[in-house]
C-alpha positions as CSV (number, residue, x, y, z in Angstrom):
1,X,-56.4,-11.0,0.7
2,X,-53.8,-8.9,2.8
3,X,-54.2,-5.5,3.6
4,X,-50.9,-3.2,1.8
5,X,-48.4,-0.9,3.5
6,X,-46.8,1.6,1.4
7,X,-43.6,3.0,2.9
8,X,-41.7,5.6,1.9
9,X,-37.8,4.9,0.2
10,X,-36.0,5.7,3.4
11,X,-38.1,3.3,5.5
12,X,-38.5,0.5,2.7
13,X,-34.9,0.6,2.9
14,X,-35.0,-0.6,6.3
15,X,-37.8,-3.5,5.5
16,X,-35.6,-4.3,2.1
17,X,-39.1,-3.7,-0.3
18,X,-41.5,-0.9,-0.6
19,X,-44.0,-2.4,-0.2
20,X,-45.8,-5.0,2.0
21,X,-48.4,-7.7,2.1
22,X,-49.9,-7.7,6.0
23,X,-52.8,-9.0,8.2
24,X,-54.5,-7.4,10.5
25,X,-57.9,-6.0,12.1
26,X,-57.0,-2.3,13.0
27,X,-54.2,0.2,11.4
28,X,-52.0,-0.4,14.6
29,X,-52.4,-4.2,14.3
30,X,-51.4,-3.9,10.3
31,X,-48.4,-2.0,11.9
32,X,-47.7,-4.7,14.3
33,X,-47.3,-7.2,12.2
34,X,-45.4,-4.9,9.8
35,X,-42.6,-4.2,13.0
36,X,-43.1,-8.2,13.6
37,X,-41.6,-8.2,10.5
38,X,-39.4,-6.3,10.4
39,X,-38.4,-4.5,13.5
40,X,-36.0,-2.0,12.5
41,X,-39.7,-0.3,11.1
42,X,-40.7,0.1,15.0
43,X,-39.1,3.4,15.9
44,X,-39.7,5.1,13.0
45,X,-43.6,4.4,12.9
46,X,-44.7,4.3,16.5
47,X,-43.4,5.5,19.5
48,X,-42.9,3.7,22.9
49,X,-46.0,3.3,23.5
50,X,-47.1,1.8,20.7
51,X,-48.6,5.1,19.0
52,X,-48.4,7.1,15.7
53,X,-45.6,9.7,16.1
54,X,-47.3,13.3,15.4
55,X,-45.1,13.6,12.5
56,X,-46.1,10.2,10.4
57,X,-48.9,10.1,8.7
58,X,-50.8,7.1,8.2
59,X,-53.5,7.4,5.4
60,X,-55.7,4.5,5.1
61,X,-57.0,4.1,1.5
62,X,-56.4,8.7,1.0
63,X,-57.7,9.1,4.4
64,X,-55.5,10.3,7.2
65,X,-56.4,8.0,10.2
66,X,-56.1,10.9,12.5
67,X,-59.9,11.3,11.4
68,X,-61.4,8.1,11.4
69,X,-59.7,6.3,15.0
70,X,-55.7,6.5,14.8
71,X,-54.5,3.5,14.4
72,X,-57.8,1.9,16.1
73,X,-59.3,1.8,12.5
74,X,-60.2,-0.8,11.0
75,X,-58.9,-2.2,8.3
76,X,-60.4,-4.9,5.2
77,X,-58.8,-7.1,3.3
78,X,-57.2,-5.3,0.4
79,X,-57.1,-2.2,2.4
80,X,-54.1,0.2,1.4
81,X,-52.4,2.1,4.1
82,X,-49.6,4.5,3.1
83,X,-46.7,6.0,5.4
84,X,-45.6,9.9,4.9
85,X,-43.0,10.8,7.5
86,X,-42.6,14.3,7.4
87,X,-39.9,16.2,5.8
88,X,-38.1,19.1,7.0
89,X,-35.8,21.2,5.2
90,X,-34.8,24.7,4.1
């Protein structure tokens, strides 16, 4: 079973669905394969280097990854991990 990514509409526009079905061992390999993918997704969830940007947060079944490894957690089959860019606005 394949661990879920949840994105947000602006960025499931980009992937064409909202949500999708990926493998791997950590949060940043999930994300790998999710830029794999579809790589329009790779500058809008990690930056040059490969990391989260500061203002993307990655939760990992309700649990912001910040607090439990980045994207260095690890991740089980049938693991959820939702994307909230944030929003800015007045």
């Amino acid at each position: 079973m394949p661990v879920t990514l949840n994105l947000p509409a602006p960025l499931a526009r980009l992937a064409g669905e909202r949500v999708l079905q990926l493998s791997g061992a950590t949060v940043g390999d999930v994300v790998s394969d999710a830029v794999t993918r579809h790589p329009t997704l790779a500058p809008r969830l990690r930056d040059e280097q490969g990391q989260p940007y500061s203002f993307v947060t990655f939760y990992l079944n309700d649990e912001d990854i910040r607090f439990h490894g980045g994207f260095g957690a690890a991740v089980a089959d049938g693991d959820e991990i939702t994307v909230v860019p944030a929003i800015a606005g007045g």
